[in-house]
N, C-alpha and C positions, 0 to 999 in steps of 0.2 A: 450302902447306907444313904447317897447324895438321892437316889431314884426312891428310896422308901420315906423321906425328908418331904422331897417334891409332887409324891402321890398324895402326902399326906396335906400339904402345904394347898394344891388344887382343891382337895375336896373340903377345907374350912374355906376357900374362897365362893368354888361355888354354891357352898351352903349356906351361906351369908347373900346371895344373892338371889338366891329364892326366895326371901323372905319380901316379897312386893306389898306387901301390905301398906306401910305409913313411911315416906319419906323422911328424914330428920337430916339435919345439921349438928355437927358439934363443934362450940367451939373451944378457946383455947383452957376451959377449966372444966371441961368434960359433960359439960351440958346439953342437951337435947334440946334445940328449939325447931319448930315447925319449918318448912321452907315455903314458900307461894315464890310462883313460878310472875317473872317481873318485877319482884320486890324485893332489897335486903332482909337480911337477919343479924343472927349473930355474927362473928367472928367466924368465916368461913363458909359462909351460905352461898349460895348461887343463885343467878340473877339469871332468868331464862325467859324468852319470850316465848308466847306461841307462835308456831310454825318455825322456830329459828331454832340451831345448833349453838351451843355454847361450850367454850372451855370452862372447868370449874377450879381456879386456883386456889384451893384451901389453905390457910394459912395452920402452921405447925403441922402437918401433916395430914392435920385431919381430914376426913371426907366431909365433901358438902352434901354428897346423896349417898346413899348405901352404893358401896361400893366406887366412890368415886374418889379424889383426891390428888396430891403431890407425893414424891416417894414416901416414906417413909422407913427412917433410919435402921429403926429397930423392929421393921419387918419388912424386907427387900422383895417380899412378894405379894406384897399388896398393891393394886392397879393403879394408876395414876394416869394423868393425862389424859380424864374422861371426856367425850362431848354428849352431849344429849339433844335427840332429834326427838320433836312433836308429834308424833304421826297423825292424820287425816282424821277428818270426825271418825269417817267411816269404820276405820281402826277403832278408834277412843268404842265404837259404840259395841264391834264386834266382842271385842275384851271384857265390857262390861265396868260395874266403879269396881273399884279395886281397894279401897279404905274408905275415909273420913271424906266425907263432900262437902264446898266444890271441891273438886280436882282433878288430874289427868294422868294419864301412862305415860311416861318419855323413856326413850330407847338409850340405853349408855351406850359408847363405844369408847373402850380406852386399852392403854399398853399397861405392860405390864407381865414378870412371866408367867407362863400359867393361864393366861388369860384367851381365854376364847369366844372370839366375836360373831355374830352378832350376839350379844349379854340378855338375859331376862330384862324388859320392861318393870322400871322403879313406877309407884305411885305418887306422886306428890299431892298432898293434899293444900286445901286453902289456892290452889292455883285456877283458874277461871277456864273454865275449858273453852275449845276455841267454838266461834260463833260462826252457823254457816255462811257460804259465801252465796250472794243470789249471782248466778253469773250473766243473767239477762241484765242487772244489773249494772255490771263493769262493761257489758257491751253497748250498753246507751251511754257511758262514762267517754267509752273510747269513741262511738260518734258523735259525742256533743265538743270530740275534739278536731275533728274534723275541719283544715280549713279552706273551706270552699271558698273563691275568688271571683271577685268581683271582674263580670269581663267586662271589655273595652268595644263600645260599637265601632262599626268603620262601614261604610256604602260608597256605591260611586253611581252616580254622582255624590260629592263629599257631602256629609250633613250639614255641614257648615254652610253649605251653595244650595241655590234652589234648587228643587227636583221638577223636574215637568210632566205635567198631566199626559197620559200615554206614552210615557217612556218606562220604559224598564229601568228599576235599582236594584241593584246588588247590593246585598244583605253579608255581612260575617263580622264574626268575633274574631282578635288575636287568637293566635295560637297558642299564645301565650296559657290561657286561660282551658284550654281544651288537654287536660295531663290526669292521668289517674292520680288519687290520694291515699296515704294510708293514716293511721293514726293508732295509737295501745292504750291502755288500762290497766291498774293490778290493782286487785286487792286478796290477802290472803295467798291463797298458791294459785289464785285465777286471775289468770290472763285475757283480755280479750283483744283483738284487732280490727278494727272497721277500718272497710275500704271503701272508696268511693271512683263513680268510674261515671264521665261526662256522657250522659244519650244523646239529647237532644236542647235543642235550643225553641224557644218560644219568642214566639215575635208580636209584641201588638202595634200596631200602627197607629191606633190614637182615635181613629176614627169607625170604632167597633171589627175593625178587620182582624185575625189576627193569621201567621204564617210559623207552621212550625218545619223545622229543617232536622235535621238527622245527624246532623253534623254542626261545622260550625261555618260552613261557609266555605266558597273558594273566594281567597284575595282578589282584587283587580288590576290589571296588568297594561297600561297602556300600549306597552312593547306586543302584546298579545293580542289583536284583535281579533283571531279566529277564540279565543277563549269563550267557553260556557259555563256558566254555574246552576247550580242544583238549590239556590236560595236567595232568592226574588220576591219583588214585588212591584207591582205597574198602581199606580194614582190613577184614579179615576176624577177626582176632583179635586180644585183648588185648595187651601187653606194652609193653616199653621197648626200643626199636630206633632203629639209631644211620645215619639219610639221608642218602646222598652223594649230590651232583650233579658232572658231570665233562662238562664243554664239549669236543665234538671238531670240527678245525678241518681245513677242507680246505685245504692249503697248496699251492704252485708256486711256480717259482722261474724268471726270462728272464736273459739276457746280453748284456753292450755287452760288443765287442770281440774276443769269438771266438763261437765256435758251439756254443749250448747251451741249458738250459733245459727244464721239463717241469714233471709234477705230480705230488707226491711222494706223494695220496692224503691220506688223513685222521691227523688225532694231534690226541692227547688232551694239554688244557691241564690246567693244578692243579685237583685236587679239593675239593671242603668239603665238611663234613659238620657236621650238627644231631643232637640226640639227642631223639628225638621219644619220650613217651610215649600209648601207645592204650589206653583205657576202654574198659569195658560198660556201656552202659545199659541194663538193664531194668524194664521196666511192669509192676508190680500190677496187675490189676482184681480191682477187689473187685464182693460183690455189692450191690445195695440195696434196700430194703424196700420191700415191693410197697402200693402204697395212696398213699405219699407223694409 
């Protein structure tokens, strides 16, 4: 008798939930109001955003969506403790409308006995379907968060000191300044990450010269004098001339959740600049006395 009760008891459930046609609400005096998916109703309505899961706590028992609700008393086999997931345009589009427009398919999953999950897709109408996501988009979002650092010049002879005509200066940034970046975006179910990763350094001297390096320099080391660096520059002429360094960063961007991503190629982070002043030194010989 208990097995011919609960054969019986499954197939008004899941016959009741075939019916995906028009979502309704009821509340506690047995009326039918509309539900829109974000927005109250009556007594017992659900409040669902797109792309989110919601529990649907109906008051008195009733269901917010077909099929959904809190126990109820006087029928121990009716579901309860439903959530409902938004599925992906691409879903909304394969499915096709399903009632009254706007509106959307959302997927129940609730307890309850009898109940067998994954449940038919409910239609809710007046709900706003969800809007695509561009995910080139959310990946210009995640590089415009990108924060590239302003580096710090350093030479030696020190900027601060003259530099003299035919001598060699060494060129570098801290190190500080030379560290891969990453940075995120979300909008929707898309994700994006842009990375950024230090090339090269650009050097203008001030006086139409300019020196680019590959790196960021090797520091200067007085302790060192067998030391060599890979980012120099020799004065050829006198003056007061004002040294920008400019870090360029080769950046890319990947995507959770749709199809996307690339490399957007190189861009230049904040510039600094020093005011460097260049000497002459010039040698006398003199001559001296023959005998001494």
């Amino acid at each position: 008798m208990r097995l011919r009760f609960l054969i019986c008891s499954t197939f008004v459930l899941v016959a009741s939930l075939l019916d995906v046609g028009t979502a309704a609400a009821q509340d506690g005096s047995g009326q039918n109001t509309q539900t829109s998916a974000g927005a109250s109703t009556a007594p017992g309505a659900v409040q669902v955003s797109a792309g989110e899961s919601q529990t649907s706590p109906s008051k008195s028992g009733q269901p917010g969506r077909t099929g959904s609700g809190t126990t109820d008393p006087s029928n121990p086999n009716q579901p309860y403790g439903c959530t409902y997931t938004v599925p992906p345009l691409s879903t909304q589009q394969l499915l096709g409308v399903g009632g009254a427009t706007p509106g959307q398919w959302e997927f129940p999953t609730c307890a309850g006995p009898g109940v067998i999950n994954p449940m038919p897709p409910v239609w809710v109408v007046t709900a706003q379907p969800q809007a695509p996501v561009d995910p080139a988009a959310v990946g210009q979002q995640a590089v415009s968060k990108l924060a590239m650092p302003t580096p710090t010049i350093a030479m030696a002879p020190p900027a601060g000191a003259p530099q003299l005509v035919g001598v060699v200066a060494w060129l570098w940034i801290e190190p500080g300044a030379w560290q891969a970046l990453s940075a995120t975006a979300t909008a929707g179910i898309v994700t994006a990450t842009a990375t950024a990763t230090p090339s090269k350094v650009v050097w203008d001297m001030g006086n139409g010269n300019q020196v680019t390096c590959e790196g960021p320099g090797t520091p200067y080391k007085a302790s060192d004098p067998n030391a060599t660096t890979d980012c120099s520059y020799t004065w050829t002429q006198a003056g007061t001339y004002q040294v920008t360094a400019t870090v360029y960063w080769s950046v890319s961007w990947t995507a959770v959740g749709a199809a996307g991503g690339g490399n957007l190629g190189l861009q230049a982070g904040p510039a600094v600049e020093v005011p460097v002043t260049v000497t002459e030194s010039q040698a006398i010989n003199t001559a001296t006395a023959r005998g001494n």
